[in-house]
C-alpha beads as a LAMMPS data file, in Angstrom:
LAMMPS data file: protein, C-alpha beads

336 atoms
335 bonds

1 atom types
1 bond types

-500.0 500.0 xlo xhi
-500.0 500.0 ylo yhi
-500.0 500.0 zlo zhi

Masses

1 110.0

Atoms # bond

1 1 1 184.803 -269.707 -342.369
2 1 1 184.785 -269.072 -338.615
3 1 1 187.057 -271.706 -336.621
4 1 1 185.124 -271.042 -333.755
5 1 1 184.522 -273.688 -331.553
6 1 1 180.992 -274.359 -331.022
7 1 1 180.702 -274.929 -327.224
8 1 1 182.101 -271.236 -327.249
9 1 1 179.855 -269.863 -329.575
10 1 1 176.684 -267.699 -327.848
11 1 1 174.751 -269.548 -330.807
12 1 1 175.586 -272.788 -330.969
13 1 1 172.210 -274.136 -330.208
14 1 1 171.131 -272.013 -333.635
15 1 1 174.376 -273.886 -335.601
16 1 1 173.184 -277.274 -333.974
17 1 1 169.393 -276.286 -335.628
18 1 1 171.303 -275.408 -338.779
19 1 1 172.979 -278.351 -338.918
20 1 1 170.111 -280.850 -338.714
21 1 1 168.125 -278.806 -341.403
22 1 1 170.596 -278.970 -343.426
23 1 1 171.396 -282.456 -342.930
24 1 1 167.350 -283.530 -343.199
25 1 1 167.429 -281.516 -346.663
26 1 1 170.303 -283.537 -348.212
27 1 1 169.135 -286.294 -347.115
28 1 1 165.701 -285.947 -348.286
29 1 1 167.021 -284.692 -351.498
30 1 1 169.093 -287.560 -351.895
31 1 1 166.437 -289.857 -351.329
32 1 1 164.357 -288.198 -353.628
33 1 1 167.089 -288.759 -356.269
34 1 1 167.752 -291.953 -355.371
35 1 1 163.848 -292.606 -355.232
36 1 1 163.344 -291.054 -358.358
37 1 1 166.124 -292.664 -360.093
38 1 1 164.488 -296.175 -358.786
39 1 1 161.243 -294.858 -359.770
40 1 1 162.755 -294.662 -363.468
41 1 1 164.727 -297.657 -362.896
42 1 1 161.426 -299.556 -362.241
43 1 1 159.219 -297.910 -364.780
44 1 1 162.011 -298.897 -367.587
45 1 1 161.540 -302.469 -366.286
46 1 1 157.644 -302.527 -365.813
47 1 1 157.787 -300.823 -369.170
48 1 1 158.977 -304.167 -370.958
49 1 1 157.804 -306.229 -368.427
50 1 1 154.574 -308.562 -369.566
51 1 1 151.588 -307.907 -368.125
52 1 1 149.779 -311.275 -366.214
53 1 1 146.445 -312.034 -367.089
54 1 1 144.651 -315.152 -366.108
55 1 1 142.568 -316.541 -369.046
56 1 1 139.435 -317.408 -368.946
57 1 1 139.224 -320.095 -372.089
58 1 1 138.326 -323.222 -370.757
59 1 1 140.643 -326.469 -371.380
60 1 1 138.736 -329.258 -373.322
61 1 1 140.428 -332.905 -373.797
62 1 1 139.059 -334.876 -376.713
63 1 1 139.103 -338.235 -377.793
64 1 1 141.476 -338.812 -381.118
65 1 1 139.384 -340.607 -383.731
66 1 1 141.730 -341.815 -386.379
67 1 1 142.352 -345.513 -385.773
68 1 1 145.581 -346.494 -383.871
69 1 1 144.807 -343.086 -381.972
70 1 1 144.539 -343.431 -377.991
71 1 1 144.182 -340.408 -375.616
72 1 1 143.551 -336.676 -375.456
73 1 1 143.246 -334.027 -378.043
74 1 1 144.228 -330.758 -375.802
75 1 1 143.008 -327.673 -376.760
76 1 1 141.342 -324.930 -375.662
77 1 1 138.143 -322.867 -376.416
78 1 1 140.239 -319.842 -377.630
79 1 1 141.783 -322.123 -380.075
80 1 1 139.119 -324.236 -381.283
81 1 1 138.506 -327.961 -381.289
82 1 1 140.151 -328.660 -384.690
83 1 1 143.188 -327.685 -383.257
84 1 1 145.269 -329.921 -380.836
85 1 1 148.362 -327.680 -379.909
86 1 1 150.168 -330.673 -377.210
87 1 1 150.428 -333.418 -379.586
88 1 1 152.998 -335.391 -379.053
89 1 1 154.259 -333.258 -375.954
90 1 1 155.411 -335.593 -373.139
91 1 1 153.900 -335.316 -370.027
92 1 1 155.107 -335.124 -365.760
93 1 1 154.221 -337.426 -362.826
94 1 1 152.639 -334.356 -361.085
95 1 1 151.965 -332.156 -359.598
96 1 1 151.995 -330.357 -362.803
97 1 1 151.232 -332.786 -365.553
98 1 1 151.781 -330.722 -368.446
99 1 1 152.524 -327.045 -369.370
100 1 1 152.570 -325.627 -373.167
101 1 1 152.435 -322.119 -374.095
102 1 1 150.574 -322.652 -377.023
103 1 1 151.616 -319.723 -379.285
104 1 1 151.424 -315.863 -379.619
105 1 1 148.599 -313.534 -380.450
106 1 1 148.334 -310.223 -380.497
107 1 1 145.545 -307.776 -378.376
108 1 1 145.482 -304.300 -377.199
109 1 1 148.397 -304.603 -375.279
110 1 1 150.806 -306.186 -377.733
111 1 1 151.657 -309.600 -378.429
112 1 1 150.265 -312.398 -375.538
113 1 1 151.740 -315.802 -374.894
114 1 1 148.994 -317.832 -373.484
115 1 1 150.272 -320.852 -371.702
116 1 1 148.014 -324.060 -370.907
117 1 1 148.776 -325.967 -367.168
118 1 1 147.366 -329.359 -366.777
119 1 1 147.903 -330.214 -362.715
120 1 1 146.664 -333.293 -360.423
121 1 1 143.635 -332.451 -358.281
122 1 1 145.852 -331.675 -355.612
123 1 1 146.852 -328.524 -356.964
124 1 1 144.849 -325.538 -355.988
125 1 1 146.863 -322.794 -358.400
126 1 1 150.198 -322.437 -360.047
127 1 1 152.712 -319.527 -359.805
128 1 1 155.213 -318.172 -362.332
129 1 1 158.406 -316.591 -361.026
130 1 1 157.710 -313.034 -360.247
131 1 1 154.118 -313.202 -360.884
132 1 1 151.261 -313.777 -358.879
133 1 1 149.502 -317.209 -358.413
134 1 1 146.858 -318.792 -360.752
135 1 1 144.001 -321.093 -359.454
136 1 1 143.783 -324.051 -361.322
137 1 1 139.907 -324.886 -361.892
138 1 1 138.007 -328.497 -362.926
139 1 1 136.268 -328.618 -366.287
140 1 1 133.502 -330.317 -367.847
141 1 1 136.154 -331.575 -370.763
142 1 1 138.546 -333.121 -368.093
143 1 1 139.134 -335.891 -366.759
144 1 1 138.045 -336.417 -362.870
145 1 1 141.836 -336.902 -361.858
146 1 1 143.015 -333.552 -363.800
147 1 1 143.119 -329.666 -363.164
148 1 1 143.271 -326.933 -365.529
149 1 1 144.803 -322.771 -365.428
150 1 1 145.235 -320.989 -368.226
151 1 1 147.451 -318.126 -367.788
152 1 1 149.017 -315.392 -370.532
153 1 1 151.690 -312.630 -370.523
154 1 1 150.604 -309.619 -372.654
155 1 1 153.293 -307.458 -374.512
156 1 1 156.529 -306.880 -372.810
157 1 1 159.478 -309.292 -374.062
158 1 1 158.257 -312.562 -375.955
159 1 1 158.727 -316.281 -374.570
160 1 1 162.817 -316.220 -375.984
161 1 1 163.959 -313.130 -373.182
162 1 1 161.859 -314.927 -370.713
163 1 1 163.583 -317.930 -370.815
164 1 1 160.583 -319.960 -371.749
165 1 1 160.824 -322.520 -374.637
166 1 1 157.082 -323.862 -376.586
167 1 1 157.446 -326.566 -377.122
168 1 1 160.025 -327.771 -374.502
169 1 1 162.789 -329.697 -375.576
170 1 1 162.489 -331.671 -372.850
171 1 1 159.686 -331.967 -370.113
172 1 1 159.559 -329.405 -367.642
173 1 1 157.390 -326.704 -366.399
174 1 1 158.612 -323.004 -365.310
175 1 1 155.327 -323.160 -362.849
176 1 1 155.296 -323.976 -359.194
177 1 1 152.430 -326.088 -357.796
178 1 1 150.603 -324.959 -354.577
179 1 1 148.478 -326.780 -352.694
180 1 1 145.193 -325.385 -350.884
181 1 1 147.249 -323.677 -348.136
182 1 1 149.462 -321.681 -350.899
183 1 1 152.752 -323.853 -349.892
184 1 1 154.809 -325.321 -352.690
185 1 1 154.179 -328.552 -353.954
186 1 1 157.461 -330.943 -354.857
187 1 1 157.308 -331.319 -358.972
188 1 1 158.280 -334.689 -360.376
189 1 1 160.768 -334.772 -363.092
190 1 1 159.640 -338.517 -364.044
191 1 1 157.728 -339.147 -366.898
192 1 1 154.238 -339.736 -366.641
193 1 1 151.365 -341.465 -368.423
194 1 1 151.283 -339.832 -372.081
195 1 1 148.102 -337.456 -372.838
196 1 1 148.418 -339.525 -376.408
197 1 1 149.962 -342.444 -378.279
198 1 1 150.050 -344.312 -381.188
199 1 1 149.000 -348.181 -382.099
200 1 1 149.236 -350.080 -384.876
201 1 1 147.038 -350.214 -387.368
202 1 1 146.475 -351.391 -391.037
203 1 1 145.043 -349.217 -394.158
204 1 1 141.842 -351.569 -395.885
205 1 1 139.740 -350.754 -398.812
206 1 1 136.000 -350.353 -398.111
207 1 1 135.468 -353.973 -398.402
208 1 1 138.280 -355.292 -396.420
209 1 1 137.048 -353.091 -393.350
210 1 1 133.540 -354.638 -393.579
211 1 1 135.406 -358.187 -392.630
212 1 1 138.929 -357.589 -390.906
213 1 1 140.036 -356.057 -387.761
214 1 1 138.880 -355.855 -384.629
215 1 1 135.977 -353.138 -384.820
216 1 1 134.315 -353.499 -388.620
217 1 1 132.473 -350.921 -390.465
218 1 1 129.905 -350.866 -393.593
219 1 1 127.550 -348.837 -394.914
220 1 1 124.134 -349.981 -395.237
221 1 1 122.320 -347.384 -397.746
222 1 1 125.178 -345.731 -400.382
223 1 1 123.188 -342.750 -401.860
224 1 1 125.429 -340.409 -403.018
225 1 1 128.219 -341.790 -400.326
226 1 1 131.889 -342.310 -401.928
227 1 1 134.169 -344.012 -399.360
228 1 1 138.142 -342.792 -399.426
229 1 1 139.927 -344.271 -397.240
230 1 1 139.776 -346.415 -394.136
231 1 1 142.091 -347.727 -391.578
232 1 1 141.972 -350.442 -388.792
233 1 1 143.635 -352.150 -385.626
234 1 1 144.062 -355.994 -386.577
235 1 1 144.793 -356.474 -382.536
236 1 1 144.080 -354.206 -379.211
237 1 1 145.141 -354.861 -375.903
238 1 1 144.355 -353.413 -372.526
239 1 1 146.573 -350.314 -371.195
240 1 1 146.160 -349.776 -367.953
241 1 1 148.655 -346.726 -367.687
242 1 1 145.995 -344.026 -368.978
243 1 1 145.040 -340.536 -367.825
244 1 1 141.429 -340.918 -367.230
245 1 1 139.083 -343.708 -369.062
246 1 1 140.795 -342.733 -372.193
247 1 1 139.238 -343.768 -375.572
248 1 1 141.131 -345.794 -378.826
249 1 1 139.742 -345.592 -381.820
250 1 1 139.905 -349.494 -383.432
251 1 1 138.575 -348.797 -386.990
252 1 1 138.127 -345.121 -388.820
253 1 1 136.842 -344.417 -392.194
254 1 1 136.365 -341.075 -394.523
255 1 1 133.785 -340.545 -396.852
256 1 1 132.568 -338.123 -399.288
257 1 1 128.641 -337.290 -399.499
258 1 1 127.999 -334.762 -402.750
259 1 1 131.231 -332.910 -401.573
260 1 1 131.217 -332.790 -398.273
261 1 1 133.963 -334.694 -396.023
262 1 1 132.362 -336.718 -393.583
263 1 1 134.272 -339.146 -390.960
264 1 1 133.494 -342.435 -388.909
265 1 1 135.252 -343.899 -386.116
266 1 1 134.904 -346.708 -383.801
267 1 1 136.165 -345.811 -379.859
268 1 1 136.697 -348.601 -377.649
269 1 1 137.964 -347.984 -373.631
270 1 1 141.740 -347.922 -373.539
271 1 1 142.216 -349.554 -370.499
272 1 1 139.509 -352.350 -370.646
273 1 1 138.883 -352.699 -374.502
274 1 1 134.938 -354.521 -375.188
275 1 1 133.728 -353.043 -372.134
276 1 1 131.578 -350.234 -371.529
277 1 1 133.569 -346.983 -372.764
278 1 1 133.150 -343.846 -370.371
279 1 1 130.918 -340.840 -371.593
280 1 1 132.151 -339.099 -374.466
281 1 1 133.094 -335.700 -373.114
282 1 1 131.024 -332.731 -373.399
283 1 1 128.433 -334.729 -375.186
284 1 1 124.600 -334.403 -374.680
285 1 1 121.810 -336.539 -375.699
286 1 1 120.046 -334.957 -378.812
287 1 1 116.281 -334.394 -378.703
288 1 1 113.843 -336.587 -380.567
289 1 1 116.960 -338.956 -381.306
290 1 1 116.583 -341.277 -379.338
291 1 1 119.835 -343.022 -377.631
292 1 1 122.276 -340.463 -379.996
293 1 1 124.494 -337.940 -378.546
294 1 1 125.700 -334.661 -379.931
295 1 1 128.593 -331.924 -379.176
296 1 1 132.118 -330.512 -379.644
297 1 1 135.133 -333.476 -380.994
298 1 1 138.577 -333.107 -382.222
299 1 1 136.854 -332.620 -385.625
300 1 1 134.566 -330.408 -384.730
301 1 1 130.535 -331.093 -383.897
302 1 1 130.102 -335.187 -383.989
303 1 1 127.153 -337.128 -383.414
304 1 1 127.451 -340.440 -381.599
305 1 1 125.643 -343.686 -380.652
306 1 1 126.819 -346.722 -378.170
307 1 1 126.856 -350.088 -379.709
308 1 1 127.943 -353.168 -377.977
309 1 1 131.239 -352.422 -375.761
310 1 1 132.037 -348.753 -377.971
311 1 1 130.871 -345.817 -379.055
312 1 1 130.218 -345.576 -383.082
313 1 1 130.755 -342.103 -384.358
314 1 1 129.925 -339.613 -387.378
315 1 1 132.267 -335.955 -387.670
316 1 1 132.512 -333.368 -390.113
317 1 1 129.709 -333.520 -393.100
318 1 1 127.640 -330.298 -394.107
319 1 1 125.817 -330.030 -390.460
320 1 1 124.071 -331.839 -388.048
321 1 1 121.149 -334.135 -390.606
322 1 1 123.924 -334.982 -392.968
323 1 1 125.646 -336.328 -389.765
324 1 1 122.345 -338.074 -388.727
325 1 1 121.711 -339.721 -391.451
326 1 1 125.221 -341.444 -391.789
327 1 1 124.974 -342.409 -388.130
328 1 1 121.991 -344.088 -388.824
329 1 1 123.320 -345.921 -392.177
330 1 1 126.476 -347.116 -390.498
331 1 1 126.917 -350.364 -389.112
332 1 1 129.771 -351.208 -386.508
333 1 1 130.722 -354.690 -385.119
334 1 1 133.379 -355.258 -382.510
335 1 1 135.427 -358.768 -382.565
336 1 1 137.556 -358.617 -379.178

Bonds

1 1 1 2
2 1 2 3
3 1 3 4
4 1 4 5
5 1 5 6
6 1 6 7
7 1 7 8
8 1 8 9
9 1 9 10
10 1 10 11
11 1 11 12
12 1 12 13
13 1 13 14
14 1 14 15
15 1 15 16
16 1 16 17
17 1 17 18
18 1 18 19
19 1 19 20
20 1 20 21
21 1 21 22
22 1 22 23
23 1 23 24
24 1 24 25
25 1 25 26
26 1 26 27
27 1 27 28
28 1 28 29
29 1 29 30
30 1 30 31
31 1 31 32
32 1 32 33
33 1 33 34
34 1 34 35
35 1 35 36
36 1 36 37
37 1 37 38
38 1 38 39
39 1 39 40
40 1 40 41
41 1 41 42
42 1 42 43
43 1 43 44
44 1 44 45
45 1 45 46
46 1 46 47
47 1 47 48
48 1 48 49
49 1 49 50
50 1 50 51
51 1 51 52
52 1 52 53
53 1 53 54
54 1 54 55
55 1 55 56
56 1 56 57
57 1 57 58
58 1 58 59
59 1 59 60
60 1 60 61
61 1 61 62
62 1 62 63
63 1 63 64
64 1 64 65
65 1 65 66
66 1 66 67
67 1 67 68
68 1 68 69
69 1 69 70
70 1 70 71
71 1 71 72
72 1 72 73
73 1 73 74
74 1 74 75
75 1 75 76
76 1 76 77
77 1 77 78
78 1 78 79
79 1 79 80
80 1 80 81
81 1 81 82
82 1 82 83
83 1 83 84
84 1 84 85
85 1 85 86
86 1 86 87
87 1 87 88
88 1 88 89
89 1 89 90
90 1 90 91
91 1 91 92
92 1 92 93
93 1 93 94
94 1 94 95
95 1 95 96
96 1 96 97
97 1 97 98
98 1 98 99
99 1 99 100
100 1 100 101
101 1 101 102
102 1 102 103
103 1 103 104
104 1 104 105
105 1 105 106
106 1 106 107
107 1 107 108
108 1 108 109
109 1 109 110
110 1 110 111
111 1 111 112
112 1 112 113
113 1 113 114
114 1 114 115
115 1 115 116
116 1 116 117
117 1 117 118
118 1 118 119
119 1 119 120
120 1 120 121
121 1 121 122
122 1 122 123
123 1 123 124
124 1 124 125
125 1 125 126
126 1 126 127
127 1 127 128
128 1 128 129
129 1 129 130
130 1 130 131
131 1 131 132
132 1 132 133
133 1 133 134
134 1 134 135
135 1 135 136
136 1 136 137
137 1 137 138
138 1 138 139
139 1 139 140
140 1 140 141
141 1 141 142
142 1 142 143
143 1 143 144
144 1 144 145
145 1 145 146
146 1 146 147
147 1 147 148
148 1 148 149
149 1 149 150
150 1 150 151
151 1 151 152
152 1 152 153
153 1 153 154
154 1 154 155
155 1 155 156
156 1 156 157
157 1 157 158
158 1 158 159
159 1 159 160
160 1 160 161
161 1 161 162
162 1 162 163
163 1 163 164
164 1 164 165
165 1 165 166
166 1 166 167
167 1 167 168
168 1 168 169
169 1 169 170
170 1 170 171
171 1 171 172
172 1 172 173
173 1 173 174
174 1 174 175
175 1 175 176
176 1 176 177
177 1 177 178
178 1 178 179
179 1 179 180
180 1 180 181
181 1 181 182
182 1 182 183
183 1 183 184
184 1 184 185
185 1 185 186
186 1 186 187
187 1 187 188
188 1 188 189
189 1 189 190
190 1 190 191
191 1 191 192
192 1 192 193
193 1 193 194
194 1 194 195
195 1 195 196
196 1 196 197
197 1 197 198
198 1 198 199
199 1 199 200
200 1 200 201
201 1 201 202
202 1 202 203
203 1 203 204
204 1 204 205
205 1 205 206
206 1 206 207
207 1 207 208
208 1 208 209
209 1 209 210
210 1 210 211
211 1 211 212
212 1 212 213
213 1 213 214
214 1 214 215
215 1 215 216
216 1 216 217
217 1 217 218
218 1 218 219
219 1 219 220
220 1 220 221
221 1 221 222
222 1 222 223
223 1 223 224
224 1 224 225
225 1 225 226
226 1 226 227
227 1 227 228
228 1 228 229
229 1 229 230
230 1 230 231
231 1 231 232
232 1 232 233
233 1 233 234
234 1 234 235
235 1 235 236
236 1 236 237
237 1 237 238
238 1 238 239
239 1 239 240
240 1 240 241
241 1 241 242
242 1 242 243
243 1 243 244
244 1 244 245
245 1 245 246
246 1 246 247
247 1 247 248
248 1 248 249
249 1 249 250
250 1 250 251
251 1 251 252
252 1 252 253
253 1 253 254
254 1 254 255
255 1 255 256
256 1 256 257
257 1 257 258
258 1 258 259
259 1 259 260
260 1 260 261
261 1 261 262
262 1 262 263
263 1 263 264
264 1 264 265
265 1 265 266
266 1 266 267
267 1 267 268
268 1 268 269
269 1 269 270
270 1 270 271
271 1 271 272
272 1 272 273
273 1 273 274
274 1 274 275
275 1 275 276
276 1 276 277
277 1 277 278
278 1 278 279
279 1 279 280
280 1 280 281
281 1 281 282
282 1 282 283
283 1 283 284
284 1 284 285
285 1 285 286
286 1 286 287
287 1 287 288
288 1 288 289
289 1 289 290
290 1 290 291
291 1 291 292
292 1 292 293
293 1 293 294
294 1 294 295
295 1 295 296
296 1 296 297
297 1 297 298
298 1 298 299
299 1 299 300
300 1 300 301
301 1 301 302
302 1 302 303
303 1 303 304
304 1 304 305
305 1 305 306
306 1 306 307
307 1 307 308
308 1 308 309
309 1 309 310
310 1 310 311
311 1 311 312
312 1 312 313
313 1 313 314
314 1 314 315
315 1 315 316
316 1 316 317
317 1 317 318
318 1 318 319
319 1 319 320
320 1 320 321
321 1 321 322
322 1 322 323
323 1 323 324
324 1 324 325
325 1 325 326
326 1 326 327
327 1 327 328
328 1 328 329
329 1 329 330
330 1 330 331
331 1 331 332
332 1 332 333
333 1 333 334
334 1 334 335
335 1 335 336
């Protein structure tokens, strides 16, 4: 090499040019590696890295109907209504009310963990850490005061590398709530009004239910009706702490008609018990029967009638006439 200094060279502007090419080259070649090496970095990660899809099942909230049974049944319609996969969850004070991932599937792109977000109306979507954000949406099967999302993570690691527990041993949610504006909401870590709960209540024979407890039940025409079991609530008192007009169920029985399973139950309003219960979600009046109601229950299809202060109720059976025709031979009294 040539320790010549430059300022005496006759072609130092060339050596100046030299320089900067070569300079621009290693750089851009070290870029490029560094680039690349990010690029495969990245692609290792997004690799194993769940996809985010938001789901498009609906969230449907059902009355329980066994008696002693008060609130929701939550489930969606890509699990079906005989399925209620928060029971006994506990709930938040808001913004986000509740968040489950209700289990793991599998579809094209590997295994999917769908999770379920119940939020106050104030909500407008949810976010998961290093995902993008989620509206939340009303629903026919909610209650006025609640918001739904649905959200799931297909293939990639499975709910134990992401940190996320189902259920939670405790009540939390790995969402963020954002308002209309897409700031973050402050979550709660108080306890709020429970989606379900329990009351007491009192197993009776088929005679004991026709004359004890507070809602009574009998059979008027027995055909080829066998009775099972029943149960009742000897005492019900108002509970004003409720999410929505929530429904208890003061006297159930089970039956058996040549076979087939068929149930009756007695809802009263939670909050205001002998009054006027809310609408029965998702249920429609039923053509050519006059004052009955039909649709989707925690059992499955139900048929349903008001009677003073509740709503009297027939599930399961062999389809909708077997249904009918117990509905029309039951007979429900309330004593409050």
């Amino acid at each position: 090499m040539l320790l010549v200094p430059l300022a005496q060279s006759k072609d130092w502007r060339k050596w100046v040019r030299c320089a900067i090419v070569v300079s621009v080259i290693t750089l851009c070649s070290c870029a490029s590696l560094a680039c690349g090496g990010a690029d495969g970095i990245l692609s290792r990660v997004d690799a194993s890295r769940p996809i985010q899809v938001v789901g498009h099942a609906e969230v449907l909230l059902f009355p329980r109907l066994g008696a002693g049974e008060s609130g929701w049944c939550v489930t969606t319609t890509s699990i079906g209504a005989s399925a209620c996969p928060t029971f006994g969850l506990p709930t938040l004070a808001g913004p986000i009310v509740l968040e489950n991932w209700v289990g793991q599937s599998t579809s094209s792109d590997g295994p999917a963990n769908e999770a379920v977000i119940l939020t106050t109306n104030d909500v407008a979507a949810v976010r998961l850490p290093g995902y993008e954000s989620v509206p939340t949406r009303v629903g026919a099967g909610l209650p006025q005061r609640l918001r739904f999302a649905v959200m799931e993570l297909r293939g990639g690691a499975d709910k134990q590398v992401l940190g996320i527990s189902a259920p939670p041993p405790t009540p939390s949610s790995h969402f963020m709530a954002l308002n209309a504006r897409g700031q973050p909401i402050s979550q709660s870590r108080a306890l709020g009004p429970p989606l379900e709960f329990h009351l007491p209540r009192r197993s009776v024979t088929q005679s004991q239910q026709a004359r004890e407890g507070v809602c009574r039940l009998h059979v008027a025409g027995t055909g080829g009706l066998v009775f099972n079991s029943g149960d009742v609530m000897m005492s019900v008192l108002p509970r004003p702490n409720v999410r929505g007009r929530e429904f208890v169920s003061c006297s159930s029985a089970t039956y058996n008609d040549n076979g087939w399973p068929l149930e009756v139950s007695v809802l009263l309003d939670a909050a205001r018990p002998g009054f006027v219960p809310a609408p029965l979600p998702l249920m429609r009046p039923l053509a050519s029967h006059s004052g009955v109601f039909h649709g989707p229950g925690a059992e499955g299809e139900m048929v349903a009638r008001r009677i003073h202060g509740a709503w009297l109720i027939v599930g399961k059976g062999r389809g909708l006439s077997q249904r009918l025709m117990l509905l029309k031979d039951v007979q429900a009294k309330v004593t409050i």
